[in-house]
C-alpha positions in Angstrom: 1.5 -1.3 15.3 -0.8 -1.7 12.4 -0.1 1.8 11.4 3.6 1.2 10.9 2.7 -2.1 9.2 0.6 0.4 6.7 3.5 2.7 6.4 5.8 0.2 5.2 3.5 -1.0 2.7 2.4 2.2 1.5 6.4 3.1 0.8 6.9 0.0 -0.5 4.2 1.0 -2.8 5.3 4.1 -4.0 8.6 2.9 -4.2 7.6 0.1 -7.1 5.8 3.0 -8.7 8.6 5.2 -8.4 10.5 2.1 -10.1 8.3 1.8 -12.8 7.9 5.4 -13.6 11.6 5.3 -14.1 11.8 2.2 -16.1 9.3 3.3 -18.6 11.1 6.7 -18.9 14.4 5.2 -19.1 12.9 2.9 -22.0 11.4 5.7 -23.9 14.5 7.8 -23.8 16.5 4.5 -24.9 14.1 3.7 -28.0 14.3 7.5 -28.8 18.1 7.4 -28.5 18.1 4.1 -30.3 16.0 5.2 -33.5 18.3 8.2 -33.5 21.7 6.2 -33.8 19.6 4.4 -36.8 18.2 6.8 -38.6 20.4 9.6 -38.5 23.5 8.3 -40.2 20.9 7.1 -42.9 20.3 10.4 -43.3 21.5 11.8 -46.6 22.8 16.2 -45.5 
């Protein structure tokens, strides 16, 4: 019983984690597509 109890906590674990892995990537790859929409069309050929 207590070991299911630990089961569901540890996957509840690793899903947040999972969660914020993806949101930090998900923000780098918007900033980086973000500073390219800025800068590149300020970019004289």
């Amino acid at each position: 019983m207590e070991n299911e109890q630990y089961c569901q906590q540890e996957f509840h674990h690793y899903n947040l984690r999972q969660k914020r892995i993806y949101f930090s990537q998900n923000l780098q790859f918007s900033k980086i597509s973000f500073e390219k929409s800025i800068l590149i069309p300020f970019k004289i050929p």
